[in-house]
BABA-742318 format. One line per 10 residues: number of its first residue (from 1); for each residue x, z, y of C-alpha. Coordinates in pm, whole numbers. Layout:
! residues N
NUM = X/Z/Y ~ ...
! end
This chain:
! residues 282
1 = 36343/11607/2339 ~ 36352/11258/2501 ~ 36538/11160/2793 ~ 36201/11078/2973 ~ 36070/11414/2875 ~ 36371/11602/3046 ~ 36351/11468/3383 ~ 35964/11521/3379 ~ 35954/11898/3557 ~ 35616/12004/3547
11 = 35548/12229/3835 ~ 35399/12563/3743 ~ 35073/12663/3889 ~ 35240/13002/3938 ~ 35497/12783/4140 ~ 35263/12633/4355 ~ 35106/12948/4459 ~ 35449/13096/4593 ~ 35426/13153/4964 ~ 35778/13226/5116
21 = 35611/13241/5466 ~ 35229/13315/5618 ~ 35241/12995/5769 ~ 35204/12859/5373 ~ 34833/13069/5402 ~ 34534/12841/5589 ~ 34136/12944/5650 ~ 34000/12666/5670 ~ 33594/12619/5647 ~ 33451/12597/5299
31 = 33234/12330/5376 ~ 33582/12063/5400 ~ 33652/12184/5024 ~ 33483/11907/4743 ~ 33559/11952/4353 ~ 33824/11792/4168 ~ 33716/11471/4059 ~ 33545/11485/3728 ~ 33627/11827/3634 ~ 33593/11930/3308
41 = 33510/12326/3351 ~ 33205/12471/3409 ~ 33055/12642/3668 ~ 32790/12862/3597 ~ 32585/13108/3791 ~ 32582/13340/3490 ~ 32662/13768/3503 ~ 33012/13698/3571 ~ 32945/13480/3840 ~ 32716/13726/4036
51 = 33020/14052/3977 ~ 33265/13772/4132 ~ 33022/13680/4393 ~ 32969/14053/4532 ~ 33334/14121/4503 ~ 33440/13854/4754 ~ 33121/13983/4974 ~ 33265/14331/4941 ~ 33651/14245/4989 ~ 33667/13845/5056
61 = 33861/13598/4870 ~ 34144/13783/4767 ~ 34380/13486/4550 ~ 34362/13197/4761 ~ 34207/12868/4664 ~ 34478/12630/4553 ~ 34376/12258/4731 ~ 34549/11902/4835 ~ 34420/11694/5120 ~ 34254/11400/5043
71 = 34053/11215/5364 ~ 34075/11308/5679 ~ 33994/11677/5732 ~ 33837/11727/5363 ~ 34024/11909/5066 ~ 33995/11858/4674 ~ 34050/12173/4512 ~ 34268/12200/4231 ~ 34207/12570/4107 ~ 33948/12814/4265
81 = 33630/12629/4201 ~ 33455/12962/4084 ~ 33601/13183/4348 ~ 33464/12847/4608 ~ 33126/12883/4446 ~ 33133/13248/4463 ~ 33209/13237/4849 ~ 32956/13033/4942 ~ 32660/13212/4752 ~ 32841/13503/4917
91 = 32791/13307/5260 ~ 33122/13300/5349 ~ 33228/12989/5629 ~ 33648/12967/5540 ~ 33784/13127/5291 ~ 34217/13150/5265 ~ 34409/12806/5061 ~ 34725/12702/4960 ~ 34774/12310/5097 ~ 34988/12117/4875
101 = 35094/11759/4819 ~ 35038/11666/4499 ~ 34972/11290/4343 ~ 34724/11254/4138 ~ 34880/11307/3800 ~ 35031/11612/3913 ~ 34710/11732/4057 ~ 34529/11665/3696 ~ 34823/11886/3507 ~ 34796/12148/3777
111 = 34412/12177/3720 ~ 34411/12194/3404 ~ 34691/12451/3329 ~ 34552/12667/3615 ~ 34210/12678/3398 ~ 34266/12644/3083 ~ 34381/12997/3017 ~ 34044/13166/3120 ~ 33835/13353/2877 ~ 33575/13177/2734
121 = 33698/12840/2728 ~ 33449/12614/2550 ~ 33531/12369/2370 ~ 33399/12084/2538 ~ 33574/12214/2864 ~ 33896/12195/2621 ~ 33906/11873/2491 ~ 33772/11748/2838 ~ 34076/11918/3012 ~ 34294/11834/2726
131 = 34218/11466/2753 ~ 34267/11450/3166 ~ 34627/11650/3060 ~ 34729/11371/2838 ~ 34629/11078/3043 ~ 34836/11231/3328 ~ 35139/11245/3082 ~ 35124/10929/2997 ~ 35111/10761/3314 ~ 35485/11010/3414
141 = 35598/10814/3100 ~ 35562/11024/2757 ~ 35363/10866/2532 ~ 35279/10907/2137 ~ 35300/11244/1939 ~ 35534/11379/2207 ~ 35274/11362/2470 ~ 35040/11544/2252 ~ 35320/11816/2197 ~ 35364/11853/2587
151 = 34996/11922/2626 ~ 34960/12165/2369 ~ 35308/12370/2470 ~ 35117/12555/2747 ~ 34847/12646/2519 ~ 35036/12781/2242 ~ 34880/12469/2008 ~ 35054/12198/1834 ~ 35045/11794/1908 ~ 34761/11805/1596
161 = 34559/12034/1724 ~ 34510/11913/2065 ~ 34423/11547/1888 ~ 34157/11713/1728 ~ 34038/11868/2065 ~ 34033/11569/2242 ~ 33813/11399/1902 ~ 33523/11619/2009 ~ 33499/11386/2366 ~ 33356/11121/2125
171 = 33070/11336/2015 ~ 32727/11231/2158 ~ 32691/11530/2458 ~ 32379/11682/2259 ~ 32652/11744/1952 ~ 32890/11802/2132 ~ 32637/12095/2321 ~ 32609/12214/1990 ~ 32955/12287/1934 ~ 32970/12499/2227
181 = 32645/12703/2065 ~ 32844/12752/1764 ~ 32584/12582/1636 ~ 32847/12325/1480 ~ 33206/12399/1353 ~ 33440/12248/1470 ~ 33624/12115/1191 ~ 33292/11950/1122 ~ 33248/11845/1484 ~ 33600/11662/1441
191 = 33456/11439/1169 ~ 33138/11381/1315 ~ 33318/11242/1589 ~ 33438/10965/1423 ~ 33136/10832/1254 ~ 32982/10541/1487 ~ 32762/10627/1782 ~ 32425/10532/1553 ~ 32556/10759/1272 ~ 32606/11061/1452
201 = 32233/10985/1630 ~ 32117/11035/1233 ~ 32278/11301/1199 ~ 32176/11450/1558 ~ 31823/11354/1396 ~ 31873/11540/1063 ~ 32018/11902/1291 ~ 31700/11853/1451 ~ 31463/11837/1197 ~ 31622/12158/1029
211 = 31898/11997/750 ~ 32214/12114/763 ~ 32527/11874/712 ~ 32831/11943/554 ~ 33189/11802/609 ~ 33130/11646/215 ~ 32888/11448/356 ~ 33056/11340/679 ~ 33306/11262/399 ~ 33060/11037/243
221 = 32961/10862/502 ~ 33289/10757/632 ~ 33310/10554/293 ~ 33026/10388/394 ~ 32763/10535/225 ~ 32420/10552/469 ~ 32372/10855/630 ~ 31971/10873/509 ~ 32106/10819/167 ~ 32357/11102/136
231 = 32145/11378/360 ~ 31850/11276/112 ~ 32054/11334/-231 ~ 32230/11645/-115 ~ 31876/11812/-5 ~ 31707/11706/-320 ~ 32035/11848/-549 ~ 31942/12162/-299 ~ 31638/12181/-419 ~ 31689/12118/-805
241 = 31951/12449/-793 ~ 31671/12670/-605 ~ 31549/12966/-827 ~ 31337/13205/-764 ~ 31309/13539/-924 ~ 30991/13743/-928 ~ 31051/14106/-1102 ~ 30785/14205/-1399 ~ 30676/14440/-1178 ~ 30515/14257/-926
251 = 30393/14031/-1199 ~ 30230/14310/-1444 ~ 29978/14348/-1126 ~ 29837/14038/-1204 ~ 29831/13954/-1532 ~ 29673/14164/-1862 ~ 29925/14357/-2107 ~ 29869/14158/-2372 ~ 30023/13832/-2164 ~ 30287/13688/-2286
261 = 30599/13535/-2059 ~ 30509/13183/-2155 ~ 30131/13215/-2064 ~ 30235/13397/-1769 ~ 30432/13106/-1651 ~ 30161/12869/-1741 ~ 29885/13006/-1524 ~ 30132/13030/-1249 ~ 30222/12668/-1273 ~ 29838/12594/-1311
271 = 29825/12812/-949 ~ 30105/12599/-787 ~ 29925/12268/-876 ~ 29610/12362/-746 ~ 29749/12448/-410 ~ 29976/12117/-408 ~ 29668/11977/-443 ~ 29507/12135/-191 ~ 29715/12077/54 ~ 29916/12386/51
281 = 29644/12540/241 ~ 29605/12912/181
! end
């Protein structure tokens, strides 16, 4: 551990929230409390959102919102955003905080830890949070692979994996959207985020249009081969391997016993052309 790491004490969120007297506990009217400055987790009025809401109608706000003063008689939260939301659909006009001073680095590490071990994380609100973690680690002097390790210690991840976290941020947001659908892996979202902004809008084009892409072909495309070219070949070596297998059965409906399996296939392959050439029309 370095010497600049040891003198760094990260206050605990759990710290923060320690109240050795009531005067530590404020109402203060809901309307002074604004959002953390770019922060990176979502708030959504989903199922969850309406259960929280009617619990703080039914009983109030029961863990107090967590906040710093900023100008004048305004407050930026730090953690409670969802309960905030909830109170105000709720109707609430104060709801119970914790003040604390807090610079902004410390503010950005208190955030994040605070959120990051909710259910349901995605992973854009990771490598979002993950990113804002670092930053503020860097600027209290840790820099490199041991900043990296610091972030990750209060996730249970390693220095690596919160790298590849914080890749995803370079994703164009409709990838990136993707990711959180599932829709992408990502250990494939990692190396699509390091092709250039017009290669990942190819291959935004080719999800789109129904292809699917495959970390080989990422792969590819880092060494410079163009995206067209390398989605192209792998669909048309798709198609070469396709085989399809129709049982005798089904075929003996159509075709006289005396037919053998080569002028079975013939007439089939006479059938095929004549639709190409129709226009696949049926």
């Amino acid at each position: 551990m370095s010497k600049v790491r040891e003198k760094i004490k990260l206050t605990s969120y759990d710290e923060l929230l320690k109240v050795e007297t009531t005067d530590g506990l404020k109402e203060i009217d809901i309307a002074k409390l604004n959002d953390f400055s770019n922060h990176p987790f979502k708030v959504s009025d989903d199922e969850k959102m309406e259960e929280l809401t009617e619990s703080i109608r039914e009983r109030g706000v029961l863990l107090p919102i967590l906040v710093r003063k900023t100008n004048g008689e305004e407050y930026e939260i730090i953690s409670g955003h969802r309960r905030t939301h909830a109170a105000r659909l709720a109707g609430l006009e104060k709801v119970p905080v914790i003040i604390r001073e807090l610079s902004d680095d410390d503010a950005t590490i208190v955030m994040v830890d605070s959120n990051i071990q909710r259910e349901e994380i995605l992973p854009s609100e990771k490598a979002y949070a993950f990113q804002m973690k670092l930053e503020a680690i860097h600027h209290k002097g840790i820099k490199g692979a041991e900043s990296r390790e610091v972030v990750g210690e209060a996730n249970g991840l390693s220095g690596r994996q919160v790298s590849r976290y914080i890749k995803l941020t370079n994703l164009l947001p409709e990838l990136l959207e993707m990711v959180d659908e599932k829709k992408i892996a990502i250990k494939l979202a990692v190396e699509i985020a390091e092709l250039s902004e017009k290669e990942q809008q190819e291959i935004l084009d080719y999800y789109n249009l129904g292809y699917k892409v495959s970390i080989e072909q990422i792969k590819s495309i880092k060494n410079k081969e163009k995206t067209t070219e390398v989605i192209e070949q792998t669909e048309e070596k798709s198609r070469e391997s396709t085989k399809v297998t129709i049982s005798g059965s089904k075929l003996n409906k159509y075709f006289p016993e005396n037919y053998t399996k080569a002028e079975m296939e013939n007439i089939i392959y006479q059938l095929l052309e004549k639709w190409k050439s129709d226009g696949y029309d049926i």
